[in-house]
C-alpha positions in Angstrom: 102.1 169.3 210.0 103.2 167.0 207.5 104.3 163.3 208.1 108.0 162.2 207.5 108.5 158.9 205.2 109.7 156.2 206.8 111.3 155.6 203.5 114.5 157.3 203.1 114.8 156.3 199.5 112.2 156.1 196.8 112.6 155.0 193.3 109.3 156.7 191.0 109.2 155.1 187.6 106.0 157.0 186.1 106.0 158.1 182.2 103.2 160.8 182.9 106.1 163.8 183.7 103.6 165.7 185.5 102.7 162.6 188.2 106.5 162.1 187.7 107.0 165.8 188.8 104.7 166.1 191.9 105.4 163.1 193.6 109.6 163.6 193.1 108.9 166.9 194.9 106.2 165.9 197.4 108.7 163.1 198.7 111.8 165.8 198.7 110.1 168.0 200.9 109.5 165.1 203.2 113.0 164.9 203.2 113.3 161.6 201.1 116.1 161.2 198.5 113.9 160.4 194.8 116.3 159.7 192.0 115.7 162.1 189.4 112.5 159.7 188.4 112.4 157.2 185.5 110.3 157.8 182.9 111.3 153.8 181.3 112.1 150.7 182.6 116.0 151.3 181.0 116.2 154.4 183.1 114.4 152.8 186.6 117.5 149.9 185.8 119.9 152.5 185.1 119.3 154.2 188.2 120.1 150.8 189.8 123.2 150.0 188.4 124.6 153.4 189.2 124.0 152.4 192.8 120.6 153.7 193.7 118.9 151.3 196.3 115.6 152.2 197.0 113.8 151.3 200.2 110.5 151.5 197.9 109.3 151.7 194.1 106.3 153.3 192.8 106.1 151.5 189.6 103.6 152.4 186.9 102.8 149.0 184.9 102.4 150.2 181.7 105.2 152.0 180.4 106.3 153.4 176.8 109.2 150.6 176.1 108.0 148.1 178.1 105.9 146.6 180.9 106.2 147.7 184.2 106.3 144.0 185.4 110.0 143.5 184.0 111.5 145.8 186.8 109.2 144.2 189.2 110.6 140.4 188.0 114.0 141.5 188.1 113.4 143.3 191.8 111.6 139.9 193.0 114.4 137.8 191.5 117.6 139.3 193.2 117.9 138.9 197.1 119.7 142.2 197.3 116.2 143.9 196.6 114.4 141.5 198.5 112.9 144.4 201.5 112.3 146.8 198.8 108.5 147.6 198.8 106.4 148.3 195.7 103.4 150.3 195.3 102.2 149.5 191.7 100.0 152.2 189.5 98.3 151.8 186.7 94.4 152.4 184.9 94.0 149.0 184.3 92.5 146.9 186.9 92.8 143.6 185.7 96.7 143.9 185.6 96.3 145.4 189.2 94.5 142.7 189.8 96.7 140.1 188.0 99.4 141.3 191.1 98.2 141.4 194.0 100.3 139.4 196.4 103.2 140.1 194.0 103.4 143.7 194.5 102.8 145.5 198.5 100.3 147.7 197.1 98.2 148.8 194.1 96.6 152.0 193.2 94.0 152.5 190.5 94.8 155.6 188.2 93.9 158.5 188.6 95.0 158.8 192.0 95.6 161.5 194.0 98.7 162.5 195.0 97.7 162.5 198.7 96.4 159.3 197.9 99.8 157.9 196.5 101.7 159.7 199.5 99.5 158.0 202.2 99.9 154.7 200.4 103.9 154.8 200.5 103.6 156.1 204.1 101.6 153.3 205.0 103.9 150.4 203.1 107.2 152.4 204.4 106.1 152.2 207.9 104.3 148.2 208.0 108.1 147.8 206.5 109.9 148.9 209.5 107.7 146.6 211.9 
């Protein structure tokens, strides 16, 4: 039997399409509304402005047109997004590292994708307590 997010909404902004891909479908089947996923930081804040408010973000940190810091500044800066949790991804353990207390969680690529799913599950539900 397969657990249920607690998250009801989930923004992925991942540039490698097949991650991208696997984890936009693994969270639908839990039932979980994923915007389309952002490959870019322009399409993660594009997704935004047209209204999408996420109750988490998987955010890879290093992106093709930018950082994946600048969403998380902008996230930490506006009160509107101040529950939102963020699980941040990326190969390069120092700039994991250079986050923690910043971010809710951080995975070391590769991951799993089971790994990734118990990770939101975890944040999603320490969120509702």
């Amino acid at each position: 039997m397969r657990l249920r997010s607690p998250c009801d909404r989930v923004l992925i902004v991942e540039d490698d399409v097949d991650l991208l891909g696997a984890l936009a479908e693994a969270l639908r089947l839990e039932g979980v509304e994923v915007t389309h996923g952002a490959q870019s930081l322009e399409e993660a804040r594009q997704d935004l402005a047209n209204g999408f408010r996420p109750q988490a973000v998987i955010l890879d940190l290093h992106l093709p047109d930018e950082r994946g810091e600048g969403l998380l500044d902008m996230l930490r800066l506006d009160p509107s997004y101040a529950n939102v949790r963020v699980i941040a991804l990326s190969a390069d353990w120092l700039a994991l590292a250079h986050l923690r207390g910043a971010v809710d969680r951080t995975l070391l690529k590769p991951t799993s994708l089971a790994g990734v799913m118990r990770t939101l599950h975890e944040v999603c539900a320490r969120s509702l307590d």
